[in-house]
Backbone as numpy.savetxt, mean C-alpha at the origin, in Angstrom:
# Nx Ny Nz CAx CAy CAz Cx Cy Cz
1.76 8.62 25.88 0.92 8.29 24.75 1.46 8.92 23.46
2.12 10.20 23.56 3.10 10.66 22.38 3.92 10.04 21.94
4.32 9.20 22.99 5.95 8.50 22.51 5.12 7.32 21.47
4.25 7.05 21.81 3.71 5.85 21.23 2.92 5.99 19.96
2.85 7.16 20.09 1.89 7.81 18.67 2.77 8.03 17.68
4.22 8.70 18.12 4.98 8.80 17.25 5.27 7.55 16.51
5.46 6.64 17.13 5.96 4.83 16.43 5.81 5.13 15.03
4.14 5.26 15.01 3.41 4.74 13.89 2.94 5.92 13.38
3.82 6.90 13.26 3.84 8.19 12.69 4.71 8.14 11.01
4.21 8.13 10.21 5.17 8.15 9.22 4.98 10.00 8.32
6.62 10.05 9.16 7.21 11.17 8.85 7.96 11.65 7.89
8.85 10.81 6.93 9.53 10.91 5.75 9.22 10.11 4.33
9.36 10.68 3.45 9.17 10.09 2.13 9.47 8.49 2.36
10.85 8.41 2.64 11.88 6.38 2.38 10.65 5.93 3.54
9.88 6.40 4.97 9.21 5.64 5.54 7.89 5.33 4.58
7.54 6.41 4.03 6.53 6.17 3.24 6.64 4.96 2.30
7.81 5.30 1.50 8.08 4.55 0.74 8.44 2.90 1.49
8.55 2.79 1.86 8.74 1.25 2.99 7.32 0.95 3.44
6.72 1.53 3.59 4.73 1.29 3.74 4.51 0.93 2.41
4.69 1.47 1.49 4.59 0.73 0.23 4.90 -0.45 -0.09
6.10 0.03 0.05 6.66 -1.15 -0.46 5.89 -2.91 -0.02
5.76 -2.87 1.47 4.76 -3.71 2.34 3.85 -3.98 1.84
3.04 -2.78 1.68 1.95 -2.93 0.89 1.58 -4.04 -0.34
2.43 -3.59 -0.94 2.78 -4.35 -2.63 3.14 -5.46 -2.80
4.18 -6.01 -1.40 4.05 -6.95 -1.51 3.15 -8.31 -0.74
2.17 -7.59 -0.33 0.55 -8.10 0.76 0.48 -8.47 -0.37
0.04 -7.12 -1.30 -0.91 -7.35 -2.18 -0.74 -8.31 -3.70
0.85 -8.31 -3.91 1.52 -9.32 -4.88 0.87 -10.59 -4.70
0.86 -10.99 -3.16 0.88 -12.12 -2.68 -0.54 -12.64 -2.69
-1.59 -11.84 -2.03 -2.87 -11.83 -2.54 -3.42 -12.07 -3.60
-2.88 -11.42 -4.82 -3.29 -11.32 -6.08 -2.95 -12.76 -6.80
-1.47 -13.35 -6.08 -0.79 -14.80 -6.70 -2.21 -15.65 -6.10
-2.77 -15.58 -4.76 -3.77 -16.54 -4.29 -5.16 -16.31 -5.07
-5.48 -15.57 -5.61 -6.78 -15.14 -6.31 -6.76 -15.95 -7.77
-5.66 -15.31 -8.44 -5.20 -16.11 -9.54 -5.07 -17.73 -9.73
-4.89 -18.43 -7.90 -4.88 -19.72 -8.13 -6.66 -20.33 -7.99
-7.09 -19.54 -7.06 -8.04 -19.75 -6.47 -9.48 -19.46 -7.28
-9.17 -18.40 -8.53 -10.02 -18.29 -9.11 -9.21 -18.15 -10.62
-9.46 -19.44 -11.30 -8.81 -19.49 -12.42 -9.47 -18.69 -13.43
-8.67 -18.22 -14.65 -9.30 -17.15 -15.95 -9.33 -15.80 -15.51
-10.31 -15.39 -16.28 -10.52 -13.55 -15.97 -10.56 -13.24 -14.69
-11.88 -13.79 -13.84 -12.17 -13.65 -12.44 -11.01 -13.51 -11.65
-9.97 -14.69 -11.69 -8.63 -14.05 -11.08 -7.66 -12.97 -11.41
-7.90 -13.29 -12.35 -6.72 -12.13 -13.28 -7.35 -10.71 -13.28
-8.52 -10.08 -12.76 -8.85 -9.22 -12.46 -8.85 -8.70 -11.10
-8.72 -9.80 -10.01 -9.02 -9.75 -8.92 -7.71 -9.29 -8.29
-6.80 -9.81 -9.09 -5.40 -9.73 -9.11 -5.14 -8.12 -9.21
-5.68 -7.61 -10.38 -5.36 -6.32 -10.95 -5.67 -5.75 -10.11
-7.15 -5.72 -8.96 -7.19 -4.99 -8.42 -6.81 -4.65 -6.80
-5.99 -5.91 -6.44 -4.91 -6.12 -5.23 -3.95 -4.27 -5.49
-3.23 -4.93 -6.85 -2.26 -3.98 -7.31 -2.56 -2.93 -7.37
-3.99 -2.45 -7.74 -4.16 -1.39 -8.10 -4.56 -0.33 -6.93
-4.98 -0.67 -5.89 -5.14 -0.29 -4.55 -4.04 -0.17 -4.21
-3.27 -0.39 -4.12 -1.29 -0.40 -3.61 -1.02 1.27 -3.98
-1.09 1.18 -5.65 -1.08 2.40 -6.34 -1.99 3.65 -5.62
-3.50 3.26 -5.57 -4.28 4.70 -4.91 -3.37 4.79 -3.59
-3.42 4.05 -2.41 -3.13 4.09 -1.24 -1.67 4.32 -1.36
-0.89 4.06 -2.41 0.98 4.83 -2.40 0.66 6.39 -2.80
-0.13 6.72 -3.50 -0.61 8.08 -3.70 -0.96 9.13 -2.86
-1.70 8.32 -2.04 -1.78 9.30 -0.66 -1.66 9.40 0.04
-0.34 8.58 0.38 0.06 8.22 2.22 1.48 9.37 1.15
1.56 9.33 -0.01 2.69 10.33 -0.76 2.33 11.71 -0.59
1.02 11.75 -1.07 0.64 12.92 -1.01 0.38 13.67 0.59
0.05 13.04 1.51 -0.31 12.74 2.94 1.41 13.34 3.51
2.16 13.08 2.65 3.53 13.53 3.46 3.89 14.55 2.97
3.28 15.25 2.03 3.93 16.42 1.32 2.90 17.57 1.84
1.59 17.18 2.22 1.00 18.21 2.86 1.25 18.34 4.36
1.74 17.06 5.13 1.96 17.59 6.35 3.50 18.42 6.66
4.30 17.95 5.42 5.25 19.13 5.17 4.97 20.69 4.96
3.95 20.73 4.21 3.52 22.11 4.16 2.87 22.63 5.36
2.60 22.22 5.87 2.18 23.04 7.28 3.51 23.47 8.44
């Protein structure tokens, strides 16, 4: 069950950064369907806030690796 826990263990910054990256582009893609799906502000906000969740959640899967470094 260790071996398997490890998989989906993200242990280094570039893995981190590759969860992101994923992330961003879910959420690019999301935000392009909102924008079609809900034309004007309503999308174009809905949009913003795809992206902007990318940002909190790159923050602390960042921060998330620098404290399990410190221990």
């Amino acid at each position: 069950m260790e071996r398997l826990k490890s998989l989906f263990t993200i242990k280094t910054k570039f893995e981190a950064f590759m969860v992101i990256y994923a992330l961003a582009l879910g959420a690019t893609e999301r935000g392009a369907v909102y924008m079609q799906q809900y034309p004007g502000i309503g999308g174009q906000l809905l949009a913003l806030a795809c992206s902007g969740a990318v940002f909190m959640a790159g923050g602390k899967i960042i921060d998330a690796i620098e404290y399990q470094r410190g221990l």
